[in-house]
C-alpha positions in Angstrom: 109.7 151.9 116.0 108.3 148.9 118.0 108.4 145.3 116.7 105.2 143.1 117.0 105.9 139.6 116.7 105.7 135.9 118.4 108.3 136.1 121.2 109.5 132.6 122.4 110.8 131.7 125.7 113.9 130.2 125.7 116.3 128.7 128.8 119.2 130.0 128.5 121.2 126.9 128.4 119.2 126.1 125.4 120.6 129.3 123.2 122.6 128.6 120.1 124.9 130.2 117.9 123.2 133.7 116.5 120.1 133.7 119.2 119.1 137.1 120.5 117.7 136.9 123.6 116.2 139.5 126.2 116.2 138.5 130.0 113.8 140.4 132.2 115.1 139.6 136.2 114.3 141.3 139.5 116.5 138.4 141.5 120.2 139.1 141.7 120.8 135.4 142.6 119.0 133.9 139.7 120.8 136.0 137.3 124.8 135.0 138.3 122.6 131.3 138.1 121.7 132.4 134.8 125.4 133.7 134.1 127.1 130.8 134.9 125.5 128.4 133.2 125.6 130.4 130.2 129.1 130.9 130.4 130.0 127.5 131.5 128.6 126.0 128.3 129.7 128.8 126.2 133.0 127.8 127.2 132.5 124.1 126.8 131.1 124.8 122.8 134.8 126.5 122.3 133.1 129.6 122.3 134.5 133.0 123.3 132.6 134.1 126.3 132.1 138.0 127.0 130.4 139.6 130.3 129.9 143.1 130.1 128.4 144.0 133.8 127.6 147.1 135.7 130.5 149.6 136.5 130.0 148.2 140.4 130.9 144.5 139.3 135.0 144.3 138.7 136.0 141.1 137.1 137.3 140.0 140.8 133.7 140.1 141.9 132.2 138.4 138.7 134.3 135.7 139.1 133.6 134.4 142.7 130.4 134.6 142.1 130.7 132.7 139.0 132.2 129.9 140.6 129.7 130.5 143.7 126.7 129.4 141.0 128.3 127.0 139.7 131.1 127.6 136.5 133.4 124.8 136.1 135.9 126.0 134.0 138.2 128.1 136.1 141.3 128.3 133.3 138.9 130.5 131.0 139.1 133.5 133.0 142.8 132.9 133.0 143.6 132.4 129.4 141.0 134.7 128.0 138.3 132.8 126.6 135.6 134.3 129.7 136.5 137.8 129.8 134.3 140.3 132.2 134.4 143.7 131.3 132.2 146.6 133.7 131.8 149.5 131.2 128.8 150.0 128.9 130.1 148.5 125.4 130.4 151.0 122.2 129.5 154.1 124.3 130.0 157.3 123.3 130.2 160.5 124.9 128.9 162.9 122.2 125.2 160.7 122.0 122.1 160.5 123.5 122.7 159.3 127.0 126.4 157.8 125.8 124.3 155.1 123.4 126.0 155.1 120.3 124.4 152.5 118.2 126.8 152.4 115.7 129.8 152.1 117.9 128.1 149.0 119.5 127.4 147.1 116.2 131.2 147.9 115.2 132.4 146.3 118.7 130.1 143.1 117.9 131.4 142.5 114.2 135.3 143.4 116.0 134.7 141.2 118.6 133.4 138.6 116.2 136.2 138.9 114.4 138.9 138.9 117.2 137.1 135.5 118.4 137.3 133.9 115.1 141.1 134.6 114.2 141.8 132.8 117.7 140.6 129.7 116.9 137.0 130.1 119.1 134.0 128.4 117.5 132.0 131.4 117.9 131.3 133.9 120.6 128.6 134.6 123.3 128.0 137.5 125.4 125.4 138.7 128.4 124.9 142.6 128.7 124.3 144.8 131.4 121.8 147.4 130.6 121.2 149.4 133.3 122.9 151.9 131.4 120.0 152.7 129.5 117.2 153.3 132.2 119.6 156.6 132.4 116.4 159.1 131.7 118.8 160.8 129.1 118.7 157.4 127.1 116.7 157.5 123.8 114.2 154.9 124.6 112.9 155.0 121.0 116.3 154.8 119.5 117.3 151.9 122.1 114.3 149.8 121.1 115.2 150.2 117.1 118.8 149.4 117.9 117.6 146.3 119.7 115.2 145.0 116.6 117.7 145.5 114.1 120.3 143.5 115.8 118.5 140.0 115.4 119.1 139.8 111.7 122.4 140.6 111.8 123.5 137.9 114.7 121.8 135.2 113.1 123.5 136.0 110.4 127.7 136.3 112.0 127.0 133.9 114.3 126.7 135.9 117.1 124.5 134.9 120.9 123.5 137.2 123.0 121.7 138.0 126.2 120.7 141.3 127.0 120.2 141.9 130.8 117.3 144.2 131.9 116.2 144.6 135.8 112.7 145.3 136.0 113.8 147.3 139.4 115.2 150.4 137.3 112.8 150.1 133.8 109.2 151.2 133.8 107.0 148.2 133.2 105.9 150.0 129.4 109.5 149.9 127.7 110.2 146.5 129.5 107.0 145.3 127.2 108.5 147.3 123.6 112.1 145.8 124.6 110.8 142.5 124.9 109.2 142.7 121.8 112.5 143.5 120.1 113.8 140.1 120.6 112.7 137.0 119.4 113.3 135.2 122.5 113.1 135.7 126.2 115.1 133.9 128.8 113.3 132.2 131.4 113.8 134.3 134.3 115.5 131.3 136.0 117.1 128.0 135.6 114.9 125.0 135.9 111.5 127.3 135.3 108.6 126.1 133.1 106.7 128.2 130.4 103.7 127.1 128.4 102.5 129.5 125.9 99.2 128.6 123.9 98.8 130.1 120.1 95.9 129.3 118.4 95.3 125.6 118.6 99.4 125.2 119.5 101.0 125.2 122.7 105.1 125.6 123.0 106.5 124.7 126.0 109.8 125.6 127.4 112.0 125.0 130.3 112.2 121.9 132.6 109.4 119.6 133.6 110.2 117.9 136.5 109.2 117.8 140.2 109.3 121.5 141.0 107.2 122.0 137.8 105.2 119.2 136.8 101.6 121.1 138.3 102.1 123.8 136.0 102.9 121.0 133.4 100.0 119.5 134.2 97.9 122.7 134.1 98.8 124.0 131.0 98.0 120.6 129.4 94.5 120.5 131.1 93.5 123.8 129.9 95.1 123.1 126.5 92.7 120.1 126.1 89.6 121.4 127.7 87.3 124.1 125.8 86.3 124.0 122.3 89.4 125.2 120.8 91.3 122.2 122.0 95.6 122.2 120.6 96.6 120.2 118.1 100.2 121.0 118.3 102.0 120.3 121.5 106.0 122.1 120.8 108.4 120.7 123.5 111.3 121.1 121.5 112.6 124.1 124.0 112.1 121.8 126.5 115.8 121.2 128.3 114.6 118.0 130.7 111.3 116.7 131.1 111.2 113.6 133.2 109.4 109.9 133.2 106.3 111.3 135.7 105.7 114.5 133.5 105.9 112.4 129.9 103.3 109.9 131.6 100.9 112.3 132.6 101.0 113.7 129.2 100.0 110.4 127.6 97.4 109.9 130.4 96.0 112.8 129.8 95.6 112.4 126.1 94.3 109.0 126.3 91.1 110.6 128.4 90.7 114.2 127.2 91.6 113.8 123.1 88.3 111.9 122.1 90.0 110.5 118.8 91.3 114.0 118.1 95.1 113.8 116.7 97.7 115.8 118.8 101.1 116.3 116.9 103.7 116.4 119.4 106.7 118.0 118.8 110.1 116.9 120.1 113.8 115.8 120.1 114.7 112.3 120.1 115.6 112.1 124.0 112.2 113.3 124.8 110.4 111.0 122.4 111.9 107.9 123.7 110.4 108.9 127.4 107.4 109.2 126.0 107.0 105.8 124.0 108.2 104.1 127.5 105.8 105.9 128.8 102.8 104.0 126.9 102.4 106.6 123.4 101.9 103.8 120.7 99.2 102.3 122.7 97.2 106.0 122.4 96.8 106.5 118.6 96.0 110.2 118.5 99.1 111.3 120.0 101.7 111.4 116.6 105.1 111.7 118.0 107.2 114.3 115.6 111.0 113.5 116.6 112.7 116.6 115.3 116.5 117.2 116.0 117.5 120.4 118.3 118.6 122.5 114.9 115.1 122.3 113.6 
């Protein structure tokens, strides 16, 4: 069955214990980006990291290119707390296409487990799944498998990535796996996404120099029209620097008309944007929220 809900975007360096996240790539480059930084603060949370990769990828190869993007923590993949495996986890040969759900929800509670007893604060993993554009796959079964995981992570504690390249999976089940996650990672580090519900508009990402005219953008359109927001959510921001916080408050000074605009946002980014000149523009009210809410 497919799964119709709100799907989030979501950097993957801003993931947290029990988030179940799909990441849709066609760049090779961007995902070991996406890898290492993952892993890197995966290890730096106490966490125990897992890669499962394709068959191609031996744990010699993940790791230089690892360190080639940027991992800091060379003693994890020594002592065990990164570990790469290339084979398609909880496989089996007697089912459809080698998926075995079942077999792959024991390895997560195992490997949940195993991590605990040795002292990890959790575990993390990022999934390969070029095994299941295989045409013998059940698609149907896959997409099932991937809804029902989300409740069950949240609730052992559980993060996890699952990898799919757009270059092997038809643009239809790309759409119905998305939909099985609650979140999707940005494609790559440092990317911006503004998505606009109703008369709220989530942003997530970075907004910095690379991306402050698609920061800009979004908040033009968002306060233009007769349906203009009234919730601005940059809590999934991960950086959003001083020229990108002042254009916001420019902006709202000349486009809100007296109309309040509740804006969302962690403490960091709500000092920016009280330095930036907020209390003297009264209809933006500045929601300081911490990052667990």
């Amino acid at each position: 069955m497919d799964v119709s809900s709100a799907v989030g975007a979501v950097s993957a360096t801003r993931m947290v214990s029990g988030d179940h996240a799909c990441l849709g790539f066609d760049d090779d480059e961007s995902l070991w980006e996406i890898r290492a930084a993952y892993a890197d603060i995966g290890v730096s949370r106490d966490e125990n990291v897992v890669l499962f990769t394709d068959p191609a990828t031996t744990p010699d190869i993940a790791a230089e290119r690892l360190y080639a993007h940027g991992f800091h923590h060379g003693a994890a993949l020594t002592n065990g707390q990164l570990v790469v495996r290339n084979e398609a986890p909880g496989a089996s040969p007697g089912s459809s296409g080698g998926f075995a759900p079942a077999e792959r929800v024991r390895l997560w509670m195992e490997l949940t487990l195993q991590a605990r007893s040795q002292g990890y604060s959790g575990i993390r993993i990022m999934g390969d799944m070029g095994w299941a554009a295989e045409p013998d796959c059940d698609h149907d079964l896959l997409v099932e498998y991937e809804a029902g995981l989300s409740p069950l992570f949240a609730d052992i504690g559980f993060t996890a990535i699952c990898e799919y390249d757009r270059r092997k999976f038809g643009h239809d089940l790309l759409g119905r796996v998305l939909r099985a996650h609650p979140q999707h990672v940005l494609p790559r580090l440092g990317a911006l996404d503004a998505t606009r519900s109703g008369t709220g508009l989530r942003v997530a990402g970075e907004a910095d120099l690379n991306t402050r005219e698609e920061f800009v953008a979004a908040l033009a359109e968002a306060f233009s029209g007769p349906e203009r927001v009234t919730v601005l959510d940059l809590t999934e921001l991960c950086f959003m620097d001083v020229r990108s916080a002042a254009a916001l408050v420019h902006m709202a000074s000349r486009h809100l008309d007296g109309q309040a605009l509740e804006v969302r946002c962690r403490p960091e980014q709500s000092t920016v944007i009280r330095l930036c000149g907020s209390p003297r523009v009264p209809q933006l009210v500045i929601d300081e929220r911490s990052s667990s809410q």
